[in-house]
Structures are given as C-alpha cells and as structure tokens.
MARBA-3410 file (N, C-alpha, C, O; in Angstrom, 1 decimal):
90
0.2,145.2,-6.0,-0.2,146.5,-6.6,-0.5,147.5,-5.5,-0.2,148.7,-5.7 ~ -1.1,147.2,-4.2,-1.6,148.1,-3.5,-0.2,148.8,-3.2,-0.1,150.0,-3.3 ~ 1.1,147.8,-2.7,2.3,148.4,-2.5,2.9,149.5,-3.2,3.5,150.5,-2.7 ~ 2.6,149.3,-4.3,3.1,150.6,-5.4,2.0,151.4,-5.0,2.5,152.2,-4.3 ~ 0.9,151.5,-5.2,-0.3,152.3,-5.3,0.4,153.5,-4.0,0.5,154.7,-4.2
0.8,152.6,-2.7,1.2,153.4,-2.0,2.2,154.4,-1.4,2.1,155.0,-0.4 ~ 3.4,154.3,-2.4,4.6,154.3,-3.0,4.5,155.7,-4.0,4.7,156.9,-3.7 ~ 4.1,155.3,-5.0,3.5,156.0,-6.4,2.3,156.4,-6.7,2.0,156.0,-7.8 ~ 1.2,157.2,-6.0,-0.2,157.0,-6.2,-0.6,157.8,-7.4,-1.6,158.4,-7.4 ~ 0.5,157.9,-8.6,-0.4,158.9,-9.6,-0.5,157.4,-10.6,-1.2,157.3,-11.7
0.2,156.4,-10.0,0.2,154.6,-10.7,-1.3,154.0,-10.8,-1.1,152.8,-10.6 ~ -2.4,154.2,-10.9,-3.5,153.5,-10.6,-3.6,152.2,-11.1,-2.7,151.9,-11.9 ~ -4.6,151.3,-10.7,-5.2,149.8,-11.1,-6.6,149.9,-10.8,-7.2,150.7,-10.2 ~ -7.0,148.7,-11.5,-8.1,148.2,-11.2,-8.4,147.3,-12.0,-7.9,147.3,-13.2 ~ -9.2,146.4,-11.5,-9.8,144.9,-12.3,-11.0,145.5,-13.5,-11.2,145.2,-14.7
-11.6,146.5,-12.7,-12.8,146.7,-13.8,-12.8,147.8,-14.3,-12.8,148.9,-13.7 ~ -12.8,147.4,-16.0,-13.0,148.4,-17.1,-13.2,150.1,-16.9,-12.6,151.1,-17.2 ~ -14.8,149.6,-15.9,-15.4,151.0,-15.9,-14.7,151.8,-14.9,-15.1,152.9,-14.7 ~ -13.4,151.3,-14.3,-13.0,152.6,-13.4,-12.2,153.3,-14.2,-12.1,154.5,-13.8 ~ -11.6,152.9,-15.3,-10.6,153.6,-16.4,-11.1,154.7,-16.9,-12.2,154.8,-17.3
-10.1,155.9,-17.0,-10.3,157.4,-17.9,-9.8,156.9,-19.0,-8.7,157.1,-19.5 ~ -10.6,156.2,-19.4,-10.4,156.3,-21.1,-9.2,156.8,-22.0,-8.2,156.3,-22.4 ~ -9.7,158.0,-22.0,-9.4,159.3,-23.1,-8.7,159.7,-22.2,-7.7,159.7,-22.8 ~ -8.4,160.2,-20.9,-7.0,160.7,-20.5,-6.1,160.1,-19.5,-5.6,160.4,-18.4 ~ -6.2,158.9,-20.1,-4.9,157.9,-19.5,-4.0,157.4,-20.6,-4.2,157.4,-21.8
-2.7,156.9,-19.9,-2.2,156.0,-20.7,-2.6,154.7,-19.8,-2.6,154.5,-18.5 ~ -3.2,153.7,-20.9,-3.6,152.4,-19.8,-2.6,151.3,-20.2,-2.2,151.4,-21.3 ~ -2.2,150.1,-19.6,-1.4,149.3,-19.9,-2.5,148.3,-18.9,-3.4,148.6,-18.1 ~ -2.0,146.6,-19.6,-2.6,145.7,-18.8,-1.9,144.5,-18.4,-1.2,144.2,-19.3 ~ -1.7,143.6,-17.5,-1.1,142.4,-17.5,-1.9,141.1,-16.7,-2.6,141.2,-15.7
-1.7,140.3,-17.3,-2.5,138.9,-16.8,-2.0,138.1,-15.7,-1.4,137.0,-15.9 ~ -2.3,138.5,-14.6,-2.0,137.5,-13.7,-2.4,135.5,-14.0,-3.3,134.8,-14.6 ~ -1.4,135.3,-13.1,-1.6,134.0,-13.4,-2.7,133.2,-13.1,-3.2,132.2,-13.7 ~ -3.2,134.1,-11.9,-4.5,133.3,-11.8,-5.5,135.0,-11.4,-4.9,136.0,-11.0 ~ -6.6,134.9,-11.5,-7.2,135.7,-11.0,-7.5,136.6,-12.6,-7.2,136.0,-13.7
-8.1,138.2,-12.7,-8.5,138.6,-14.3,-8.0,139.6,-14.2,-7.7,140.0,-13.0 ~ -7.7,140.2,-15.3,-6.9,140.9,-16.1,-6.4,142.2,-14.9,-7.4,142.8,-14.4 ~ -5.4,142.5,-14.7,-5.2,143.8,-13.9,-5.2,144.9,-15.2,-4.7,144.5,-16.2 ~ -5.6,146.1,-15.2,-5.5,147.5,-15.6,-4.4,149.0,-14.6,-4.7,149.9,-13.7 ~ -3.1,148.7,-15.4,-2.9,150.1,-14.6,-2.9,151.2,-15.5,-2.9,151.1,-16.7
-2.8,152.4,-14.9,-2.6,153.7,-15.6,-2.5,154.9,-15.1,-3.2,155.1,-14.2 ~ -1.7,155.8,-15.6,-1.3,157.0,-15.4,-2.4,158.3,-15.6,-2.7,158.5,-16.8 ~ -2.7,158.7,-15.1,-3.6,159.6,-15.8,-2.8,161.0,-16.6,-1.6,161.3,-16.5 ~ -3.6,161.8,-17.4,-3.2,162.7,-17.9,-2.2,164.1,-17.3,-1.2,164.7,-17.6 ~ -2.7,164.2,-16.6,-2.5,165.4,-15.3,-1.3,164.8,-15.0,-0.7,165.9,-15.4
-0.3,164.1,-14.6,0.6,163.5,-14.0,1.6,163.2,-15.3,2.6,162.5,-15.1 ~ 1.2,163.8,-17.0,1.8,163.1,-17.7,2.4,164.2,-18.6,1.5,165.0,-19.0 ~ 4.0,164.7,-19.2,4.1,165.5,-19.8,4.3,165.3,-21.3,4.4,166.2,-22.2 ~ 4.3,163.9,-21.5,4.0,163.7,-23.0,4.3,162.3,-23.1,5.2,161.8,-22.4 ~ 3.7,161.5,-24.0,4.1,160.2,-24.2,4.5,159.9,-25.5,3.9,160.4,-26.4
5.7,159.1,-25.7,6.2,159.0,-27.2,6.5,157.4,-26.8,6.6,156.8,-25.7 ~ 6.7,157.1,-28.3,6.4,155.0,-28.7,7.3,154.8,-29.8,7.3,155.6,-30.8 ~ 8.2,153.8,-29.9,8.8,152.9,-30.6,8.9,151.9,-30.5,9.3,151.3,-29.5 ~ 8.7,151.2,-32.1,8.4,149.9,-32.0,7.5,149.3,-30.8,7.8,148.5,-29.9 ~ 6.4,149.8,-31.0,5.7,149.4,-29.7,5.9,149.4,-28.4,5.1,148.8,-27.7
7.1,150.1,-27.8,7.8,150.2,-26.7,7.1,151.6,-26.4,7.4,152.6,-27.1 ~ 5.8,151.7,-25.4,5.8,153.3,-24.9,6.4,153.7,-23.8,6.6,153.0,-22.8 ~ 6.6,155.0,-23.9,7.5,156.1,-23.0,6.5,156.9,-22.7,5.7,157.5,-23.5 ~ 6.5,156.9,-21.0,6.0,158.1,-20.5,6.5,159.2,-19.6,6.8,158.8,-18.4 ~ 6.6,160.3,-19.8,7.5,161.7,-19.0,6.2,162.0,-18.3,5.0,162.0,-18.6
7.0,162.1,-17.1,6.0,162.9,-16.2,5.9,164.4,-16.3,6.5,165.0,-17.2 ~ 5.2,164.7,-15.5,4.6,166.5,-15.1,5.9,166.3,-14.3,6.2,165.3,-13.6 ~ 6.7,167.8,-14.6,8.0,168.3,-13.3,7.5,168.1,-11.9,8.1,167.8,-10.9 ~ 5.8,168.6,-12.1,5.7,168.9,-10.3,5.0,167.3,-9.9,4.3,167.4,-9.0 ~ 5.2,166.2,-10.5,4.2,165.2,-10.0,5.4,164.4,-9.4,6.5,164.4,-9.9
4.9,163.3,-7.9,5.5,162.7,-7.6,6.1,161.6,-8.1,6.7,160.9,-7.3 ~ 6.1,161.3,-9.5,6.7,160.0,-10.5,8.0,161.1,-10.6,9.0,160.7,-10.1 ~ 7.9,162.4,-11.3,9.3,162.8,-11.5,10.0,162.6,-10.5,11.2,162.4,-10.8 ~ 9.8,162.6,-9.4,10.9,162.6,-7.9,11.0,161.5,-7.8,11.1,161.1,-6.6 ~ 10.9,160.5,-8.7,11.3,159.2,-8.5,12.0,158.8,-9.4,13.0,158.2,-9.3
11.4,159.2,-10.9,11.9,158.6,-12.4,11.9,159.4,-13.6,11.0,160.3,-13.7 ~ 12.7,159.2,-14.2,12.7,160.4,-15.6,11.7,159.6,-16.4,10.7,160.3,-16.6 ~ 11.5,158.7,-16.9,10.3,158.2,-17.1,10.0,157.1,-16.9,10.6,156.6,-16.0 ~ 8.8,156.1,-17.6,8.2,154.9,-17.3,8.2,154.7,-18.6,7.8,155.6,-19.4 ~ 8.7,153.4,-19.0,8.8,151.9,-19.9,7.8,151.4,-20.1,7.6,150.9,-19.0
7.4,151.3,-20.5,5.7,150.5,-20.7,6.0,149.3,-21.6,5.4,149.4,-22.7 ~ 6.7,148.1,-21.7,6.6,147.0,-22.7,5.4,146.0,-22.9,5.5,145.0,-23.5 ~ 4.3,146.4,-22.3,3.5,145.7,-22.5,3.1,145.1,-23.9,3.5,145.8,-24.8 ~ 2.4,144.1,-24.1,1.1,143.8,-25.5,0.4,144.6,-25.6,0.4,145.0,-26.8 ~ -0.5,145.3,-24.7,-1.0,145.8,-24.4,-1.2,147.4,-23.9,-1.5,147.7,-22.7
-0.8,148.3,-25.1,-0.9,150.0,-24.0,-1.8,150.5,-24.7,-1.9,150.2,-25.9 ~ -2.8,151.5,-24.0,-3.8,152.2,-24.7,-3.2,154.0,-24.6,-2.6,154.3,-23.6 ~ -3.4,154.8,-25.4,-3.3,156.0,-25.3,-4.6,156.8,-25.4,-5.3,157.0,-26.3 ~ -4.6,157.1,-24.2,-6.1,158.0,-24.4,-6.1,159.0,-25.4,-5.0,159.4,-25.6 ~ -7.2,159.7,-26.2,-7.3,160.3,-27.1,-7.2,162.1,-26.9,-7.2,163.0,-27.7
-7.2,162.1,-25.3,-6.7,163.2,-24.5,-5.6,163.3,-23.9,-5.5,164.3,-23.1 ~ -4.5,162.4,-24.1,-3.5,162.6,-23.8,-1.9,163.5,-24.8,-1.6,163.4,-26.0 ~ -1.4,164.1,-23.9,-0.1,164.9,-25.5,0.5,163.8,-25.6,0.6,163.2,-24.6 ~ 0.9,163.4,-26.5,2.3,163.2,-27.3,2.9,163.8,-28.1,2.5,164.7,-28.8 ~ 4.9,162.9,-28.3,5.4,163.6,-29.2,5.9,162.4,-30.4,6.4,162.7,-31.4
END
C-alpha cells in the first residue's frame, strides 16, 4: 500500500476506523490474509462523481486531480464500498 500511496496519493489507507472521512469519502475495504482489515479511500475533493451497478462502484476523478493523469476511472469490486453522505453521485 505504501507503494501506491506513493504513486497515487489522493488513494489513502489505514488500519484504523478513526482516520476515515466518513461522509466525504468513498471507502472500500479488503482483508488481508494475515494482519486486520485495511481501509482505502478516495476522498471527495479528488472525486467528480460516483455511480454503481449491481454493486460494482465507479469512481470519476476531478479533471485537475492526479488519478485523472493516470485513469478515467476506478472499479471498486469490493464486498465492501461505503459512499460518504457528502459525496456527488450520478
């Protein structure tokens, strides 16, 4: 994770709950095999709208954020995606 973090830093993580924006993230999570639960997420600011099917979410970056100069968007297949309640969607 640190690798990407340093790659992509609008990508965040963290092990613990309380570093999460809540309400203006999209958060996703995945279980490593040993060790507890990782948390990553995009924050709001970096995000120009998020849309979902069948559980599959899609996130568009901001034009000026460093995710667009890499990707038109991010796939999220997790179990697990949270949409903050301050985030746009369409």
């Amino acid at each position: 994770m640190d690798e990407l973090s340093e790659k992509i830093p609008e990508i965040k993580f963290s092990k613990d709950v309380n570093d999460i924006p809540w309400k203006t993230a999209v958060v996703w999570s995945s279980m490593p095999r040993i060790g507890p639960r990782v948390y990553e997420w995009v924050s709001d600011e970096d995000i120009r709208y998020v849309s979902w099917t069948n559980g599959i979410v899609t996130i568009l970056p901001q034009p000026d954020s460093i995710l667009s100069t890499k990707c038109q968007c991010i796939v999220v297949p997790q179990g697990f995606v949270w949409v903050g309640a301050n985030v746009k969607v369409a």
